[in-house]
C-alpha positions as CSV (number, residue, x, y, z in Angstrom):
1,X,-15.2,-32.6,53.0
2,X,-17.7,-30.1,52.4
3,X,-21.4,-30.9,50.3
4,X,-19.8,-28.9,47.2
5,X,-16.3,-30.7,47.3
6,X,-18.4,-34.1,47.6
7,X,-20.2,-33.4,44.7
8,X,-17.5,-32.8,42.5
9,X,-15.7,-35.9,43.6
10,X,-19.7,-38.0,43.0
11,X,-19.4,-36.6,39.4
12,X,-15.4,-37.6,38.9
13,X,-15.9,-41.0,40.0
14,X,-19.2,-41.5,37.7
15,X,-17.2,-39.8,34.8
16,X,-13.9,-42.1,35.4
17,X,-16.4,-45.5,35.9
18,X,-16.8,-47.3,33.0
19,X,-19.8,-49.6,34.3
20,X,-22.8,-48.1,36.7
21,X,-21.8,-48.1,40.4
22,X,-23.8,-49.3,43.3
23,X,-24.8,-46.5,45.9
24,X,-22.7,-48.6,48.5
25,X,-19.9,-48.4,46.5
26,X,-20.1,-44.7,45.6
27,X,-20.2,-44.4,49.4
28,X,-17.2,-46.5,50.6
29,X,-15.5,-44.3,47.8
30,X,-16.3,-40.5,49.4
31,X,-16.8,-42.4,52.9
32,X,-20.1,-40.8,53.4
33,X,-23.3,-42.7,54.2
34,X,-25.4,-44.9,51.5
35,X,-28.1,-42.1,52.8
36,X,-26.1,-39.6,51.8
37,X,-25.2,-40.5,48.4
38,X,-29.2,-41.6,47.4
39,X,-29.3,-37.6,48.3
40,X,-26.6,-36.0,46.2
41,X,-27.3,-38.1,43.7
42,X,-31.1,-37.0,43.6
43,X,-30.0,-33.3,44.2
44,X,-27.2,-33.6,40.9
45,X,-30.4,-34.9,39.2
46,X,-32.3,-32.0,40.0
47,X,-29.6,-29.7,38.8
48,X,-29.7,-31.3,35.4
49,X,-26.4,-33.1,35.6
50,X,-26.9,-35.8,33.8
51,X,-26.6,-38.6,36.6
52,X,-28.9,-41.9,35.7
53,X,-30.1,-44.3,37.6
54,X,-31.5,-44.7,41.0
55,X,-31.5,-46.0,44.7
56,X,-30.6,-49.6,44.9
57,X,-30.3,-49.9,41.2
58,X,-27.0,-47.8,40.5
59,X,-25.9,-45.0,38.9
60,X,-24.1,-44.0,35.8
61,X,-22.9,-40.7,34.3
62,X,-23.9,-39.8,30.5
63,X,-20.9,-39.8,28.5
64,X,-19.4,-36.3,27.5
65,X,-20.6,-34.2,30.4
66,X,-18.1,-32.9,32.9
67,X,-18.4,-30.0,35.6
68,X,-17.0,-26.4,34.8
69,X,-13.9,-25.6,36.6
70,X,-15.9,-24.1,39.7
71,X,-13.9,-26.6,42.5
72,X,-10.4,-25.6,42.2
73,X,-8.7,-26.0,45.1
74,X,-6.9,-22.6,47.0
75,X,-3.7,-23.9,45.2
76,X,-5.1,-24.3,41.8
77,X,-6.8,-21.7,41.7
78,X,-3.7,-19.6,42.5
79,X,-1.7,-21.4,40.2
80,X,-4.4,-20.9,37.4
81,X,-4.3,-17.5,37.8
82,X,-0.7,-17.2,38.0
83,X,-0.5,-18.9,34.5
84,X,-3.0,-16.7,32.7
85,X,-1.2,-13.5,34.3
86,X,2.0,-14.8,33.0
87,X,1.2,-14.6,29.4
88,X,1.4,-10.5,29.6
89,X,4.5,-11.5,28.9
90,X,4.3,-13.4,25.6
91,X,3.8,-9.9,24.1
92,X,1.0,-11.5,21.8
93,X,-2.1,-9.2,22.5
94,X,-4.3,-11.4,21.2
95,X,-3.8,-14.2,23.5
96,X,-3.4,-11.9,26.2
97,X,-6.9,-10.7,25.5
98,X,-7.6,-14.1,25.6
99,X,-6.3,-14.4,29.0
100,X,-8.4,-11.7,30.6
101,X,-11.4,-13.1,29.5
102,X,-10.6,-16.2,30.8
103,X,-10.0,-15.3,34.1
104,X,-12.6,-13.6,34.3
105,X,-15.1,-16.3,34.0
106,X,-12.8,-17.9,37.4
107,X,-15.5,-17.8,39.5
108,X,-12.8,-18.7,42.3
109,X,-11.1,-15.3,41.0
110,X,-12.3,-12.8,43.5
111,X,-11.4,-15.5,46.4
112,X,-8.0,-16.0,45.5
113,X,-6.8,-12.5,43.9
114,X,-7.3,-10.8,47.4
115,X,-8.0,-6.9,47.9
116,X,-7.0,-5.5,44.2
117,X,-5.7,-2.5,46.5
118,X,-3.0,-4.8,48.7
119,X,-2.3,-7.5,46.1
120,X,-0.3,-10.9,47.9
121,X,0.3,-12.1,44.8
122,X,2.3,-10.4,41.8
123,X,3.4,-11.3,37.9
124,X,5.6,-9.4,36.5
125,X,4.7,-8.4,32.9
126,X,8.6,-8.0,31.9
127,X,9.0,-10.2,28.6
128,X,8.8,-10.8,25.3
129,X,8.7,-7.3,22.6
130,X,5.4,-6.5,21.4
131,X,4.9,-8.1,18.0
132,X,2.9,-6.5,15.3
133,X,-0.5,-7.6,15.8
134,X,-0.7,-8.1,12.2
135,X,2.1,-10.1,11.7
136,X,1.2,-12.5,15.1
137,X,-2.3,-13.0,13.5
138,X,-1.2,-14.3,10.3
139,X,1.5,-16.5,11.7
140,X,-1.5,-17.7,14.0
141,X,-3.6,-18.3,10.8
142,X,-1.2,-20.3,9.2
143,X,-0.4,-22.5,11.9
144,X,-3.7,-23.3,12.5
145,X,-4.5,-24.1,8.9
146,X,-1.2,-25.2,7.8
147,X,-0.8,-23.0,4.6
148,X,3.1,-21.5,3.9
149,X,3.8,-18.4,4.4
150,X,6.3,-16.0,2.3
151,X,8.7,-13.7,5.4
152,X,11.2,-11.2,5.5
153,X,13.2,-11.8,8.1
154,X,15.9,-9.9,9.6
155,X,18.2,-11.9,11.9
156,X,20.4,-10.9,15.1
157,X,22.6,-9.6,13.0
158,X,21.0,-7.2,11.0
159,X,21.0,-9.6,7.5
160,X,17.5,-9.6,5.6
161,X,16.4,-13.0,4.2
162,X,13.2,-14.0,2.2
163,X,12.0,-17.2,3.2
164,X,9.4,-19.6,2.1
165,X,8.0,-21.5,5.4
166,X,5.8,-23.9,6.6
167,X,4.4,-22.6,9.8
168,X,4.1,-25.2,12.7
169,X,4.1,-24.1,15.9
170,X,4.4,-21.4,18.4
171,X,6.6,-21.4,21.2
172,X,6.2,-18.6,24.1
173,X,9.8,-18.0,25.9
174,X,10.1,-16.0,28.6
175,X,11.8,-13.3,26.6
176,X,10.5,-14.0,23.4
177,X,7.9,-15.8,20.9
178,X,8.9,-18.0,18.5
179,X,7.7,-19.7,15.1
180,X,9.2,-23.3,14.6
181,X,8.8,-24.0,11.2
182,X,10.1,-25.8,8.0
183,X,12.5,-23.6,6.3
184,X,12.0,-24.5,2.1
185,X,15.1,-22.5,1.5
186,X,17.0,-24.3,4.0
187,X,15.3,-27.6,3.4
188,X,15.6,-28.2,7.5
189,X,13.8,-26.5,10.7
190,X,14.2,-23.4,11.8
191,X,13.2,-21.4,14.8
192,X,12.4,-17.2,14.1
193,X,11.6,-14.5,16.8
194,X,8.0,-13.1,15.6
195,X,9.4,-9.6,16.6
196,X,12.2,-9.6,13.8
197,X,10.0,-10.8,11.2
198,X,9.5,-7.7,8.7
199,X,7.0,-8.4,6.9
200,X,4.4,-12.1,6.6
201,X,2.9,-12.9,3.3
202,X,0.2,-16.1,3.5
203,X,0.2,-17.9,0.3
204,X,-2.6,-19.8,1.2
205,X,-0.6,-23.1,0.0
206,X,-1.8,-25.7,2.0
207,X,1.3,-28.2,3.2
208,X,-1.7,-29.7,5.6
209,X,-0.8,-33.5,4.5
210,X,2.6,-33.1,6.0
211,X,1.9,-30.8,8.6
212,X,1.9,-33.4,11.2
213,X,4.6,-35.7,10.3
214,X,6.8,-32.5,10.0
215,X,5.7,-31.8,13.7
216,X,6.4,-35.0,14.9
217,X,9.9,-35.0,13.4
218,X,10.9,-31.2,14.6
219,X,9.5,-32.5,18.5
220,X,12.3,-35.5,18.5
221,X,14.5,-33.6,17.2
222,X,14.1,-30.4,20.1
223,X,13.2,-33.2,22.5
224,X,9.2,-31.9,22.7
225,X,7.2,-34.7,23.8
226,X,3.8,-34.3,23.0
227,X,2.9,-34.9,26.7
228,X,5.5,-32.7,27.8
229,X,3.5,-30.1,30.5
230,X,4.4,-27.3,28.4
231,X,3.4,-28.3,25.4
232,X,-0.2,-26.7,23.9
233,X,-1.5,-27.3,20.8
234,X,-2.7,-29.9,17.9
235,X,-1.3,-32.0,15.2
């Protein structure tokens, strides 16, 4: 294990400890010498990570800190990079945007993306339609604050409805993104493609009391666990 590997793994095993641990044991643990430990704990101390305690006392990590994501493994980082390359495909420029910035704070990027001139690894950015940027913004708004929203809404068959909805997630599909939602003239959930919507009106009505309970009941009904490795979000 290299130095930098080992002092990730000092810093996870602090952070997961819920009582200060003994040099020894902190060695046993990375199987390194007590020696060694008394010297990357000194050296994280140095650095300013907030390690406390000292040699044959203990040591205990300050609650709330945690490392930036700087010790990905080959594998993650690959599969981190994959995942932020994908969303070119959600057709949402903002969180592609997003996306870009992100990676480019990977400082495992340049190690893992290879010569930009002979790529090894390749997304395609075949996907979802462009939305209007307008449209994905205050769908984005509304979710966030759970206020309703008035829509025209064309459907797969050409038909024109006005709904009044209570915005309450967004789902990225492959070939499409998609608002789930409580339907008021429906009175059930519905699911719309953000492409086919013609037009988004925010009311600024607030349905923020029920915004979780209706999100609960529309994941047991579609069989979202809020665990579920695809599933981002709050409420």
């Amino acid at each position: 294990m290299s130095r930098i590997d080992r002092l990730f793994e000092l810093v996870q095993i602090l952070r997961r400890s819920r009582r200060a641990m003994t040099g020894r044991e902190i060695a046993e643990a990375l199987e390194v010498s007590l020696r060694t430990i008394y010297r990357d704990c000194a050296s994280l101390q140095a650095m300013g990570v907030p390690v406390e305690g000292e040699a044959g006392v203990g040591y205990v990590m300050r609650r709330g800190y945690d490392l930036p994501p700087l010790a990905f493994t080959r594998d993650e980082a690959e599969a981190a990079l994959a995942g932020l390359r994908m969303l070119g495909r959600t057709g949402d420029g903002a969180l592609i945007g997003a996306a870009a910035r992100a990676e480019s704070k990977l400082v495992v990027a340049r190690q893992v993306a290879g010569d930009a001139e002979d790529p090894r690894r390749l997304v395609s950015q075949a996907g979802a339609p462009d939305a209007r940027m307008d449209v994905l913004r205050t769908v984005r708004t509304a979710v966030d604050k759970e206020t309703r929203i008035d829509a025209r809404y064309r459907d797969r068959n050409g038909r024109v409805t006005r709904r009044r909805l209570r915005p309450l997630c967004l789902i990225y599909y492959p070939d499409a993104t998609v608002l789930a939602a409580w339907c008021e003239l429906r009175q059930s959930f519905r699911h719309f493609r953000v492409d086919w919507f013609e037009e988004i009106v925010p009311t600024g009505e607030s349905f923020a009391d029920a915004g979780k309970t209706l999100r609960e009941q529309w994941r047991t009904l579609e069989g979202w666990s809020p665990d579920y490795p695809g599933a981002i979000g709050h409420g």
